[in-house]
N, C-alpha and C positions, 0 to 999 in steps of 0.2 A: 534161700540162696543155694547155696553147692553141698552137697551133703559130708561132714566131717570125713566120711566112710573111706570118700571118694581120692582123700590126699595121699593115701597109701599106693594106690592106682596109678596106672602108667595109660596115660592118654594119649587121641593119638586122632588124627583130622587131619584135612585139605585145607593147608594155609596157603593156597593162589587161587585168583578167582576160578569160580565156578563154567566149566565151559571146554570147548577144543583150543588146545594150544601147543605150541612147540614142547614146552616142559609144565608140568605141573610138579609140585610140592606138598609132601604131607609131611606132618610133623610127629614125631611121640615125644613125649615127656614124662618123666616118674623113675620111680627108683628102678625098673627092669627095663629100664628103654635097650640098653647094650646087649641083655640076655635077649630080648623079644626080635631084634633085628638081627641076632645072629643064628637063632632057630629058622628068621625067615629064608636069609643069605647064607648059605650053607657053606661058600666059600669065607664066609668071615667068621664061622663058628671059632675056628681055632687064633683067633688072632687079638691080639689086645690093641684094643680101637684105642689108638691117640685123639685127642681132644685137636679140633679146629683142622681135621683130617680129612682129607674125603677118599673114598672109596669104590671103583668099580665092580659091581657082581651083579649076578641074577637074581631074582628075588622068584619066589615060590608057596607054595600055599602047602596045606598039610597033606596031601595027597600027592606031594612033588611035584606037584603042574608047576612049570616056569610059567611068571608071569609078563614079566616087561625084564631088560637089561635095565638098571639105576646106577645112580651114584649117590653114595650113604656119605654123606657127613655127620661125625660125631661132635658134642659135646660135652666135658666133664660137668661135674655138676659143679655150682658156682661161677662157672662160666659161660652159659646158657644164657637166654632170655627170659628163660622160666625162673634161673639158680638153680633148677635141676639135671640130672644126668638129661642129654636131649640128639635125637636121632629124626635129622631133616634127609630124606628119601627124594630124588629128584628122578622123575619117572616122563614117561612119552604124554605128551598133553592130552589123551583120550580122556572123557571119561568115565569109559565103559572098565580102562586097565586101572584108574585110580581107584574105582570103586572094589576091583578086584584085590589090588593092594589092603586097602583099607578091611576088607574080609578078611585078607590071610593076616595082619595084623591083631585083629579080634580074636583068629584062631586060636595065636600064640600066647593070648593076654593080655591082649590091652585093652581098652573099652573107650567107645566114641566120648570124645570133647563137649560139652555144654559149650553153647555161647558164649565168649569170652575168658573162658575157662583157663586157657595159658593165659593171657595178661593177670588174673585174679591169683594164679601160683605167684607168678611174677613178685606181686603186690604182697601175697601174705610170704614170701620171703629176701623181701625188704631189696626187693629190685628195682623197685619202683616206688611213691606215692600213689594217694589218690587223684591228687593233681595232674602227675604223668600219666597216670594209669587212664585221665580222661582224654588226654593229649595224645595216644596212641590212636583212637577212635576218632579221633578230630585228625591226624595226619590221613588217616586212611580216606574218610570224608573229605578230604578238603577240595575244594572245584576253582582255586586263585589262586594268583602268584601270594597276595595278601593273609591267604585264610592258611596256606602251608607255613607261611614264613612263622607269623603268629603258634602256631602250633607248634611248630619243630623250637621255638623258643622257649614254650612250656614244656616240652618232652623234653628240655637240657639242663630241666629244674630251675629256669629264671625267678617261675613266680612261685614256687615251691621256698628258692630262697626267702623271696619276699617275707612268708606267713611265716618260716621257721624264724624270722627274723623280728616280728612281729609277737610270737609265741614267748621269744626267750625275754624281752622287755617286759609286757603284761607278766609273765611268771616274775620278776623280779619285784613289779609292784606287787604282788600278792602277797609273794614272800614276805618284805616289810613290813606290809599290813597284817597279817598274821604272824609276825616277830612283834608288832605292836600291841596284836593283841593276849600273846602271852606276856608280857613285860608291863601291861599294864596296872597289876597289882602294886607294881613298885613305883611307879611315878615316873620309869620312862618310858623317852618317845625316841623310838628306833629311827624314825625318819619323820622333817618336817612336814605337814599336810601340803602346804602350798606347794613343794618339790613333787612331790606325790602329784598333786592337780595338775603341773604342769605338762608330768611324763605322760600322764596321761591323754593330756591336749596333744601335744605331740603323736601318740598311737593313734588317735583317734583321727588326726590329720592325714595319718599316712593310710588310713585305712578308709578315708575317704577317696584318697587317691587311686586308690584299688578299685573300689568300687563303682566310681566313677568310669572308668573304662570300661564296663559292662557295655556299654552302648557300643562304644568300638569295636567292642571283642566279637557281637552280635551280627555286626554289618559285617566284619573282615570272614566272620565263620557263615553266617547264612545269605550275605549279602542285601543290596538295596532292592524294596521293593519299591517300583513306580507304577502308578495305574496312572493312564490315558482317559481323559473324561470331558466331557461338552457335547455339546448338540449333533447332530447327527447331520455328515457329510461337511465337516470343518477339515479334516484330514488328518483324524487320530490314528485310522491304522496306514498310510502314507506314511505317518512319522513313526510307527510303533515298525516297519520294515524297514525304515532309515535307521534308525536305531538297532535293531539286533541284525543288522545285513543281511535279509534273507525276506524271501517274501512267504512271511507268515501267514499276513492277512487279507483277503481278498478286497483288493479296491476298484469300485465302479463310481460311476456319479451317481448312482440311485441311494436316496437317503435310506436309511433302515437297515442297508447292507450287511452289518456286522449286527447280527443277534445275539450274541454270548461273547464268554469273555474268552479274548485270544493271548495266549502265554506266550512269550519269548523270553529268551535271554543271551545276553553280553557281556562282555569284560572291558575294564577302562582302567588303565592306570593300576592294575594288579587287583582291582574290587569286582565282584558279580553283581553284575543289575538283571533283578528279574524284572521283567515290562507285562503287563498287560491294558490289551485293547479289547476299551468298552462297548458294548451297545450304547448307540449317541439317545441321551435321555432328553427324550421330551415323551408330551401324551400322544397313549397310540389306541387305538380300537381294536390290533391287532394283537390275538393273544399270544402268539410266540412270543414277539420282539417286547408286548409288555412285561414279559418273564425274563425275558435279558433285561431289560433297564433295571428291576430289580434285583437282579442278578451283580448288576454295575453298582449298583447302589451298597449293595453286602459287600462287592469288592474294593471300593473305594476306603471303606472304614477299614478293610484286612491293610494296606498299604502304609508305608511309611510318609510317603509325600504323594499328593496328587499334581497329575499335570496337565492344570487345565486348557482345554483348545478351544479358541476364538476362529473365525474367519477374518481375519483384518484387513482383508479386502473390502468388507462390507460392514468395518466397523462391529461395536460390541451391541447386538441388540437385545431388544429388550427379552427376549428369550433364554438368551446367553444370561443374564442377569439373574432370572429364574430360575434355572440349573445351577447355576454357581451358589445359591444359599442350600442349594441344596447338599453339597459338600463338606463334609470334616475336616478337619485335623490344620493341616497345611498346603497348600497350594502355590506350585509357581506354573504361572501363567506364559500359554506360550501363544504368543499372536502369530500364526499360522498365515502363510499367502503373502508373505512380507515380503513379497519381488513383486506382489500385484499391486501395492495395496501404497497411498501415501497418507495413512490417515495419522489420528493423533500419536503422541509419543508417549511411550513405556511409562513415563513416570503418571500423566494425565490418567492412561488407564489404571492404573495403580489406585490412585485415588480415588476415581470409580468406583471403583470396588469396595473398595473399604471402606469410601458413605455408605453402604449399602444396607451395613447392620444387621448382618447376617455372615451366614456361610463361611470358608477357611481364614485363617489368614494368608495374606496375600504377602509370598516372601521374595518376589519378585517378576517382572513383565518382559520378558523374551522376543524380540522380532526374532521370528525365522519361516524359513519356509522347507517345506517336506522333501521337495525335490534338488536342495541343495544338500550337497555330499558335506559340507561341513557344519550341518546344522547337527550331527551329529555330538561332535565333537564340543559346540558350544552348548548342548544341553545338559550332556553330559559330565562338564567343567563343571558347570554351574553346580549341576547336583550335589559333584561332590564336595564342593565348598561348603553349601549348605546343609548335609552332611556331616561335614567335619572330617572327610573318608582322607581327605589331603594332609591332616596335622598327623597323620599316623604315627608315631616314632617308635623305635630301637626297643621302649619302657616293657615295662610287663604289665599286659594288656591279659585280664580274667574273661573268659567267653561260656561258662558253664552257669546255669540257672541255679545247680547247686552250692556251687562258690558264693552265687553274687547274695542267695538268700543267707548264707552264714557269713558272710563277711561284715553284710549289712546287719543281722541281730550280733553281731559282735561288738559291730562299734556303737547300735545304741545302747549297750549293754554298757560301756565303758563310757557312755555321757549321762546313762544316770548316776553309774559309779562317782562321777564330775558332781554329779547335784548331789548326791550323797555326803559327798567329802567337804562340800561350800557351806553343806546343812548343818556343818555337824555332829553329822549321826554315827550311832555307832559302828566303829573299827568290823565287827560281824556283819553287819547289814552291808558294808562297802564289800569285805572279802566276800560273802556270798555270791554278789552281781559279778564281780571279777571272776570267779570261779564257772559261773555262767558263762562269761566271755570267753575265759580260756577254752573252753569245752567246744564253744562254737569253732574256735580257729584249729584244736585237734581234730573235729568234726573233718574238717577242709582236707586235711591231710591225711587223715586216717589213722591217726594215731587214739583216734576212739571212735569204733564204726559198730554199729548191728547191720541186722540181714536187710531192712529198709535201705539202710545208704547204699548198700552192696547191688540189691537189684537196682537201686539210682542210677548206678556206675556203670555195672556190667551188660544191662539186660538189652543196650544196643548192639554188644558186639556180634561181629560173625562169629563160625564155629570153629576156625583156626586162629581166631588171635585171642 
């Protein structure tokens, strides 16, 4: 991870994106932030920077070349983003003058940022968790009204409370049980077993609650994917342009049209739907379009729900029937051409389908048609019902792979603990497995990390946060 060396160091990067803008931002932090911005600023040499102050002067390089006019805000240490002494430079958005900045910076002493590198000070002085610390990367990431909100909730310590709340219970079972197993020479029992079994059931409950959200956390932070999928010239990519408002995908009447797969995406109700449109699968002699249907085929299985398309003007035939086993997972079917079309009804094909003895499940049959403006809207409903994307609530909702993997060895860690204690077994054998558990849930927080967790953490951020 970041080298011990490096904590003595006064750092120093472009925290605004990358690019031409009205203003850009670079940041220093470390114990000489204050001395290194006043060798730069020669007008603030003599002056004792107030914390949360800003500051107009010229900034300059070691050869007294002006570089850009700024404005220097300071911060004392402790009261920074870092908790270090900290000096944000607010400079013309070139950036031919930032990178010039950033030179005369290194002139004076500072040394470029690693990745992540301020939120990792942050973290190792106790500004943050690890939980927030992934919440910072997740706000900056975030592309929904759903995936911000989610986020700026973990970066307010919601679910940080959660696990320190969940910490301090386990620690008081263990406690007991290693009070029980020193006391056991004497013939007492510190605490009854069954109280014990029950706090336990209790953690184990809430911590299923936690991790149960994972799926939530997932769609609110990466959002829904839906692939487009059925025969070719049903009007999957019609519907895949109705759906993200924009014409994506080239629509003719020539079947085969769409040979790969076409990406879009939309917003609904504060969640991202990524959409893509298939190459329509049946057999082909041609070797392009045979490489898209394969193509369609790998992207069908990457998806979270498939959506399969009928002509229902011309009914489900028996081709349709043949492609549709050929799909995974789950499937809501969309009978496509439903202003042409006055054939069977939603539920009949339903059941179609699922005699079939094969292929998705079938989670529900859709009338609509491509050229209507609100078929939008009704596929879109639906999805997110089936989903789940609609129960969202206020809760604390885990979105990191690293949380859901320690959350979850946490809590079966505390239901063998559960079989241990029903068993019998010895007081050591229980406090060991609990000792595991706890470990896992300090893991989450960081209250016990090596350099693995840390590159976990860090090694997506940019080079200003």
């Amino acid at each position: 991870m970041f080298d011990v060396n490096r904590e003595t160091k006064t750092i120093c990067a472009l925290a605004s994106a990358v690019g031409t803008a009205a203003i850009s931002v670079i940041r220093l932090s470390g114990p000489d932030s204050y001395k290194i911005i006043q060798k730069a600023c020669k007008s603030l040499s003599k002056k004792k920077l107030e914390s949360h102050r800003a500051y107009l002067a010229k900034i300059s390089n070691l050869k007294n070349e002006t570089i850009d006019q700024v404005v220097v805000t300071a911060f004392d240490q402790g009261k920074s983003y870092t908790g270090e002494e900290t000096i944000e430079v607010s400079s013309h958005g070139s950036p031919h003058v930032t990178k010039k900045i950033l030179e005369a910076l290194v002139e004076y002493g500072a040394v470029i940022a690693e990745k992540g590198e301020f939120t990792y000070r942050a973290f190792m002085n106790d500004r943050l968790d690890l939980v927030q610390a992934e919440a910072v990367l997740s706000v900056i990431e975030s592309q929904s009204d759903g995936a911000l909100k989610m986020s700026l909730r973990q970066l307010e310590g919601n679910v940080s409370k959660k696990f320190h709340h969940l910490e301090d219970k386990l620690t008081w079972c263990l406690a007991h049980i290693e009070a029980s197993i020193d006391f056991s020479t004497e013939g007492i029992d510190v605490v009854d077993p069954l109280v014990l079994i029950q706090k336990l059931k209790e953690l184990k409950a809430e911590l299923e609650v936690l991790t149960s959200s994972y799926n939530q956390g997932k769609i609110l932070k990466d959002g829904i994917k839906l692939v487009l999928a059925g025969l070719p010239n049903v009007g999957k990519s019609s519907l895949l342009n109705n759906l993200v408002l924009d014409e994506k995908a080239i629509v003719t009447e020539i079947a085969g049209t769409t040979r790969d797969v076409v990406e879009g995406h939309t917003f609904y109700n504060g969640i991202k739907f990524n959409i893509s449109d298939t190459a329509g699968l049946r057999e082909t002699t041609d070797v392009v379009e045979n490489i898209g249907v394969q193509r369609s085929l790998k992207e069908i299985e990457s998806g979270d729900l498939t959506l399969f398309v009928f002509d229902s003007s011309l009914g489900l035939q028996q081709a349709d029937l043949e492609r549709f086993r050929m799909v995974k997972g789950n499937a809501l079917v969309l009978a496509n051409k439903a202003d042409k079309s006055n054939s069977e009804k939603p539920f009949q094909t339903k059941q179609k389908l699922q005699d079939l003895g094969g292929g998705p499940k079938v989670i529900d049959v859709l009338p609509v048609s491509a050229l209507d403006v609100t078929a939008r809207d009704t596929i879109l409903h639906r999805v997110s019902t089936i989903m789940g994307s609609e129960k969202f609530s206020d809760e604390s909702i885990i979105s990191s792979a690293r949380q859901f993997e320690l959350s979850n060895s946490a809590m079966q860690l505390i239901d063998q603990s559960i079989g241990e204690l029903e068993n019998e077994m010895g007081s050591e054998f229980v406090a060991q497995t609990l000792k595991n558990s706890l470990l896992a849930l300090q893991k989450i927080l960081g209250r016990y990390f090596d350099d693995q967790i840390m590159d976990r953490v860090f090694k997506e951020f940019c080079l200003g946060k």
